[in-house]
C-alpha positions in Angstrom: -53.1 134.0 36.0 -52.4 135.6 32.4 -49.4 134.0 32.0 -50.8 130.3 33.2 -53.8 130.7 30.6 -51.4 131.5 28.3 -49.1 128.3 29.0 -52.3 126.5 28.8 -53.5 127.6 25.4 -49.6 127.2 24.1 -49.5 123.6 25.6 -52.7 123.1 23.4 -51.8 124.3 20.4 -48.2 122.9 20.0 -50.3 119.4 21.0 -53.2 120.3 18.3 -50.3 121.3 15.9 -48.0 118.3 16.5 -51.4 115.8 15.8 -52.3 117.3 12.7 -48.9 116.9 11.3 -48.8 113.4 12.4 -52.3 112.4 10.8 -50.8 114.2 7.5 -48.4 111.5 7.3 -50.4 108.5 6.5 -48.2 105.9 6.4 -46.9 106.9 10.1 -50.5 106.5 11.5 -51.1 103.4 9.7 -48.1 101.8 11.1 -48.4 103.4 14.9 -52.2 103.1 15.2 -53.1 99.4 12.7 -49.8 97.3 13.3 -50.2 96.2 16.5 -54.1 95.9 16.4 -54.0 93.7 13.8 -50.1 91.8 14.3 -50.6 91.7 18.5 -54.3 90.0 18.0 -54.1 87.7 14.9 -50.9 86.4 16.7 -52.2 85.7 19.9 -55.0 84.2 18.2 -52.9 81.8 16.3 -50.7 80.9 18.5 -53.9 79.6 20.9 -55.5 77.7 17.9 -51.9 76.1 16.8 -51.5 75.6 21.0 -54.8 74.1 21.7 -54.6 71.5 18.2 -51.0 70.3 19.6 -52.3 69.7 23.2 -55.3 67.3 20.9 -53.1 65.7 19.1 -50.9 65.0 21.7 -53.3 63.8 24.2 -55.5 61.6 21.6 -53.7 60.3 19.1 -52.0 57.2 19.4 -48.8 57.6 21.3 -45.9 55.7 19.2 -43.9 54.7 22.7 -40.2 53.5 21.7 -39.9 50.5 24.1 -36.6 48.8 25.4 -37.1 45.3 26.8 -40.8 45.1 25.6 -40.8 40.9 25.9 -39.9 41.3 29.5 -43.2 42.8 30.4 -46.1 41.7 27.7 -48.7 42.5 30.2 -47.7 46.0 31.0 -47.4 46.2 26.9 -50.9 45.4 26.7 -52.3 47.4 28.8 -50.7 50.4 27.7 -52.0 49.6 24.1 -55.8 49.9 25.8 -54.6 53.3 26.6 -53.5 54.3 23.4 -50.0 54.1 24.2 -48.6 52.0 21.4 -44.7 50.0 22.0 -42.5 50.4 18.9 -39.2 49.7 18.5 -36.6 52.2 20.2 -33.7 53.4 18.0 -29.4 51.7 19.6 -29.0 55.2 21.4 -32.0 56.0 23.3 -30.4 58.9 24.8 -28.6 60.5 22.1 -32.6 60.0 19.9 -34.3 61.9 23.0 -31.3 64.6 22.7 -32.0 64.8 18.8 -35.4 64.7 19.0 -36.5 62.0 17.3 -38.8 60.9 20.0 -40.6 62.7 23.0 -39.8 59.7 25.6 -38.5 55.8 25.2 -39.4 53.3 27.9 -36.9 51.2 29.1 -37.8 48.3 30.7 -34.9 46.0 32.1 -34.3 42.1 31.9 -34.9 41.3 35.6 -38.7 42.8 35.6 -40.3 39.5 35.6 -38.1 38.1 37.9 -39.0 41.2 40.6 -42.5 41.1 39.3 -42.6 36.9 40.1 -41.3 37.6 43.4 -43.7 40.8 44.3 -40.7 43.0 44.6 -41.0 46.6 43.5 -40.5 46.3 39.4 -38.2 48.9 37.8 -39.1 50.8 34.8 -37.0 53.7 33.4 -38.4 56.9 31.0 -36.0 58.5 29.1 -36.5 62.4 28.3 -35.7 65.5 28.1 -37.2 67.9 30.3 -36.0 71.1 29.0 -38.1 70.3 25.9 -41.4 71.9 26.8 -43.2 70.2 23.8 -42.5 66.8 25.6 -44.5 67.4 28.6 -47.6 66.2 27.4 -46.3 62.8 26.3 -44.5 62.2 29.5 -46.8 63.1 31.8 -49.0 60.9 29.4 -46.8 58.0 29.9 -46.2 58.8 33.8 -49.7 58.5 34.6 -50.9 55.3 32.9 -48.0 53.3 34.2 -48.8 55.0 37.8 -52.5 53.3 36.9 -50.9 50.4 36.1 -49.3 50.3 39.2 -52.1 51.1 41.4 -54.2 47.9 39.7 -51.8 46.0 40.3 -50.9 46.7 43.6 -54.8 46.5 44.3 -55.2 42.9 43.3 -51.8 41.6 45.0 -53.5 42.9 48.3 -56.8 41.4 47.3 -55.1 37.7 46.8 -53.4 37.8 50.3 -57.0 38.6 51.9 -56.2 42.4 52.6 -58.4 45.0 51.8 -56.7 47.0 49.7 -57.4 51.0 51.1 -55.0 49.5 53.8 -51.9 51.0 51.8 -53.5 54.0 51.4 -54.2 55.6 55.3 -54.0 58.9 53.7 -56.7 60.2 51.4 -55.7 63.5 49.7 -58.6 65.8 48.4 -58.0 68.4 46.3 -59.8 71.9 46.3 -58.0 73.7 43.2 -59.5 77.9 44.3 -58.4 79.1 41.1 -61.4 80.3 39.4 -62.5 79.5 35.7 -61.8 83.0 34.7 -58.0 82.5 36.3 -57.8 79.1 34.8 -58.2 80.5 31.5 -56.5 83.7 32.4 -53.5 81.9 32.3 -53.3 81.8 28.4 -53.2 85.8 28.4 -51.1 85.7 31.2 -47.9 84.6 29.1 -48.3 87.1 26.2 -51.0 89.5 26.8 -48.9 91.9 29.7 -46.1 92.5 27.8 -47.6 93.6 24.4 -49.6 95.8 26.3 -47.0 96.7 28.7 -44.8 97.5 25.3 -47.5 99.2 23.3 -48.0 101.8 26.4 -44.6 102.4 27.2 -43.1 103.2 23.2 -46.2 103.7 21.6 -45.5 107.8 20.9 -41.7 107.3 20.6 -41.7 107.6 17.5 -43.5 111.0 17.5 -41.7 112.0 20.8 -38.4 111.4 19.0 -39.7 113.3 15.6 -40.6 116.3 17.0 -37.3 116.6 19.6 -34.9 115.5 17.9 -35.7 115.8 14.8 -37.0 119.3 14.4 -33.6 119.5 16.2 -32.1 118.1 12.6 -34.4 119.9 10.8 -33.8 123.2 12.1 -37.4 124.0 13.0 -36.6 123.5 16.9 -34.8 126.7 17.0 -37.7 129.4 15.7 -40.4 127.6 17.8 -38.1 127.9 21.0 -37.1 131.6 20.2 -41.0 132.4 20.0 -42.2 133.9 23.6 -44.5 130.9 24.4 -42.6 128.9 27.2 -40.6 126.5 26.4 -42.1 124.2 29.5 -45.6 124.7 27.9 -43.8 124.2 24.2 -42.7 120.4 25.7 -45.8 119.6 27.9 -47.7 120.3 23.9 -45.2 118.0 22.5 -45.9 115.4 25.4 -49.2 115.7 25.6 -50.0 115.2 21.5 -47.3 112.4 22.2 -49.6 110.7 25.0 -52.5 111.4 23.4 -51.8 108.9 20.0 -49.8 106.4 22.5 -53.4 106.0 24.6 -55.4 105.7 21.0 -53.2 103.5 19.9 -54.0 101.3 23.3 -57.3 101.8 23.0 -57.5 100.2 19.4 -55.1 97.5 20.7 -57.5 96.4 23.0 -60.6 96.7 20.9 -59.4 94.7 18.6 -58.2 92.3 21.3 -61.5 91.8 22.5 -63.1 91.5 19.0 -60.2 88.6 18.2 -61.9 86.6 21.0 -64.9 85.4 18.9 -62.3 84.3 16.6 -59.4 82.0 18.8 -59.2 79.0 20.2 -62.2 77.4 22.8 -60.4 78.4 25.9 -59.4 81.7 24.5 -63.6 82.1 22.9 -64.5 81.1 26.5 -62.7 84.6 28.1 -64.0 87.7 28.5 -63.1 91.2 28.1 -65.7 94.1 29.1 -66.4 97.6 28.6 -65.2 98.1 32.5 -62.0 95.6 32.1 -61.1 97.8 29.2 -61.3 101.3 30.9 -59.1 99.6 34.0 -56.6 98.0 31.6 -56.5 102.1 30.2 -56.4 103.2 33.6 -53.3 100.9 34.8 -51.8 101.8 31.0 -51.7 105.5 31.5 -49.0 106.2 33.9 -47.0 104.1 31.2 -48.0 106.5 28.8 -46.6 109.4 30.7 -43.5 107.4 32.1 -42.6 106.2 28.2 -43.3 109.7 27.2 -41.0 111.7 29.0 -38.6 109.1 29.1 -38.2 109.7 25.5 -38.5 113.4 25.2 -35.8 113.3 28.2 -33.4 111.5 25.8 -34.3 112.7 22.5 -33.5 116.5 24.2 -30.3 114.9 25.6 -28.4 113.2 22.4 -28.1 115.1 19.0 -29.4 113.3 16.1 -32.4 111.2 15.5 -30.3 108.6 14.9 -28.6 108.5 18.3 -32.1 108.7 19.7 -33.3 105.7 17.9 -30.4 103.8 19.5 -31.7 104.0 22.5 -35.1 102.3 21.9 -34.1 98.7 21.5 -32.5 98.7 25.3 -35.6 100.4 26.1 -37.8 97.4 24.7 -35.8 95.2 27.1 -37.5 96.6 29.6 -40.8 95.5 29.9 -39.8 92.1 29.7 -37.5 92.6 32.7 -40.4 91.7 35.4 -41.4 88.3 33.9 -38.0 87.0 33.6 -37.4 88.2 36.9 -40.6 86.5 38.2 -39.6 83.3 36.8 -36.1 83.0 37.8 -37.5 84.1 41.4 -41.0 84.1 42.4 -42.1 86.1 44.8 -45.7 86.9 46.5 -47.9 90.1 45.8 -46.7 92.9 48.1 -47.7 96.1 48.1 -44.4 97.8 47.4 -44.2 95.6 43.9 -47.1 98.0 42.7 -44.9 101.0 43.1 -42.4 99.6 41.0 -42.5 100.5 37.3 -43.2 97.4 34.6 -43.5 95.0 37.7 -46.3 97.0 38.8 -47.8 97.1 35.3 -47.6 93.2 35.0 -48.8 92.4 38.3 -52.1 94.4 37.2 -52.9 93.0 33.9 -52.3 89.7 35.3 -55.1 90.6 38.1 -57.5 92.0 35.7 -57.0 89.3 33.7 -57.7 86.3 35.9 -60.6 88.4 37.1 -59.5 89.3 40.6 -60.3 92.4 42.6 -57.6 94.9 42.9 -58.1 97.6 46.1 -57.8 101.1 46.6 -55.0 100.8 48.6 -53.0 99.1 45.5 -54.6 101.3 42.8 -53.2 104.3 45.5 -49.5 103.5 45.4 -49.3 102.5 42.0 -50.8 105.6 40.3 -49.1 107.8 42.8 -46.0 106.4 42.2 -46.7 105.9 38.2 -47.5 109.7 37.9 -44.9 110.8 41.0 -42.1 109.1 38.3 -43.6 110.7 35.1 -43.5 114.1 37.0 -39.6 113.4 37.8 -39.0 112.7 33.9 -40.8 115.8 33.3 -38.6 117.8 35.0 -35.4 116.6 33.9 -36.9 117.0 30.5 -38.0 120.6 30.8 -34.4 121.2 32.4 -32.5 120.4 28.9 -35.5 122.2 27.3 -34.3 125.4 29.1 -31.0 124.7 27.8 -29.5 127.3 24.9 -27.5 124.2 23.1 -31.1 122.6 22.5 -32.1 125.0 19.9 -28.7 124.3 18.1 -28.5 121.6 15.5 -25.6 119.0 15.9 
């Protein structure tokens, strides 16, 4: 009982002693604890307000349509030009322009329109774009839809002249119920940034520190009289991991504060979410295990390899990582199971995403995934304290 009260008070005061050193050095703090509350925010925040003014522009201003074969169809011209939609002329090589481009989408409309027109066959008309431009969208689907009103007029009044009424070509009426709430609607703008700052933030937020006071003491020669002290050397690294955890959750906790303060100051969809006092303490809550897992992670290799350097290597393959579950997601979507919540950086995006479009997570869910979260930082822990029990550790390279 002695001994574990004396772990205990050890693991304390190596954390207590490790802070206090790290709050000395004020340039450190400022970078770990102010850089991503202020970068993270102000650029999520910009990138909604330069978002949100492209999607205006785009969807008001005057569309400047290149048009091949505009004198075959002066009608569909005009009406276009009601909508805003304005025919210019389109450049010799209307594919090579969209490939360059110079424009979003040329219309192409071909010599024997009026004759198919005159002769109530289905007219042809042809957009040119490039769909694996993402900033085209809004113009083609622009275009897509007025000609599809266009077509539907039109169709309407060549029933009306033969005496038919024209719902007869329509003996399917397709309602729509969209279930996505407002809160998801507008969840989706978080959705694409928001998970992996956070995801990020958690996972390599006390690297630094981690790596400082492993491997570099290591360099530094101050590993050695610590170790050969008769405090354990399991309580020695739990004080280490724990000061480590500690800054890596303050540092969230700012992150998110000044999240939720940069809301008053975004775009209108982005003013219109909301982030409360409870949707902050589960965003910490589904953070933590992160914590421990990026923790250990890091004191695993910075105990492993023999220079700060070395250990410094590691950490741009480990801020691949988080990333790893959106790309997979995208290449291959795949519905909410439970085993995805046991998975680590999956499990973390699935949750944010959740809390973020307001949806109800169960007990089941938050079961596996903190059991699992901590059940993997436990394992890291471990293997950590197994190279911490090794003589070579105390021996600089």
């Amino acid at each position: 009982m002695n001994h574990n009260g004396m772990s205990l008070k050890t693991l304390l005061v190596v954390a207590r002693k490790e802070l206090t050193d790290l709050f000395r050095d004020r340039r450190t703090v400022m970078v770990g604890l102010l850089l991503g509350p202020l970068l993270v925010p102000a650029l999520i925040v910009g990138m909604s307000h330069l978002g949100e003014k492209r999607a205006k522009t785009q969807l008001e201003s005057t569309l400047k349509l290149p048009t091949i074969g505009a004198e075959h169809a002066p009608n569909l011209i005009a009406f276009l030009k009601t909508r805003n939609i304005e025919a210019i002329a389109a450049p010799a090589d209307p594919d090579a322009a969209v490939r360059r481009q110079e424009h979003d989408a040329i219309l192409r409309i071909p010599a024997d329109f009026a004759e198919d027109w005159r002769a109530s066959r289905p007219a042809t008309v042809e957009i040119i774009y490039d769909s694996s431009r993402q900033d085209s969208t809004i113009p083609v689907e622009r275009i897509k839809r007025n000609l599809e009103v266009y077509a539907a007029q039109l169709g309407a009044l060549r029933m009306t002249q033969r005496g038919l009424d024209p719902q007869i070509a329509a003996p399917i009426q397709i309602a729509r119920s969209d279930a996505a709430t407002p809160e998801s609607k507008r969840g989706m703008i978080l959705a694409l940034m928001l998970p992996y700052f956070l995801i990020l933030s958690a996972f390599l937020g006390g690297a630094y520190l981690v790596v400082d006071v492993t491997a570099g003491e290591r360099e530094r020669q101050s590993l050695e009289p610590l170790l050969a002290t008769p405090a354990a050397r399991t309580a020695i690294m739990s004080g280490k991991i724990l000061a480590a955890c500690l800054f890596g959750m303050l540092s969230l906790l700012l992150l998110i504060g000044a999240f939720r303060i940069s809301l008053f100051f975004g775009s209108d969809n982005l003013r219109a979410l909301s982030m409360t006092l409870p949707m902050m303490a589960q965003l910490l809550l589904v953070l933590l295990p992160m914590v421990l897992i990026g923790t250990t992670l890091v004191t695993l290799i910075s105990a492993s390899v023999k220079s700060v350097k070395e250990a410094q290597s590691y950490m741009s393959l480990l801020m691949m990582l988080p990333i790893l579950p959106s790309v997979i997601l995208m290449v291959n979507p795949v519905k909410q199971q439970l085993w995805q919540f046991a998975v680590p950086f999956l499990a973390q995006n699935q949750l944010i995403l959740k809390l973020v479009r307001g949806e109800y997570i169960a007990l089941d869910i938050w079961g596996v995934y903190l059991a699992s979260g901590i059940g993997l930082g436990a394992l890291l822990w471990l293997a950590a304290a197994r190279l911490y029990h090794q003589e070579k550790l105390a021996i600089s390279a």
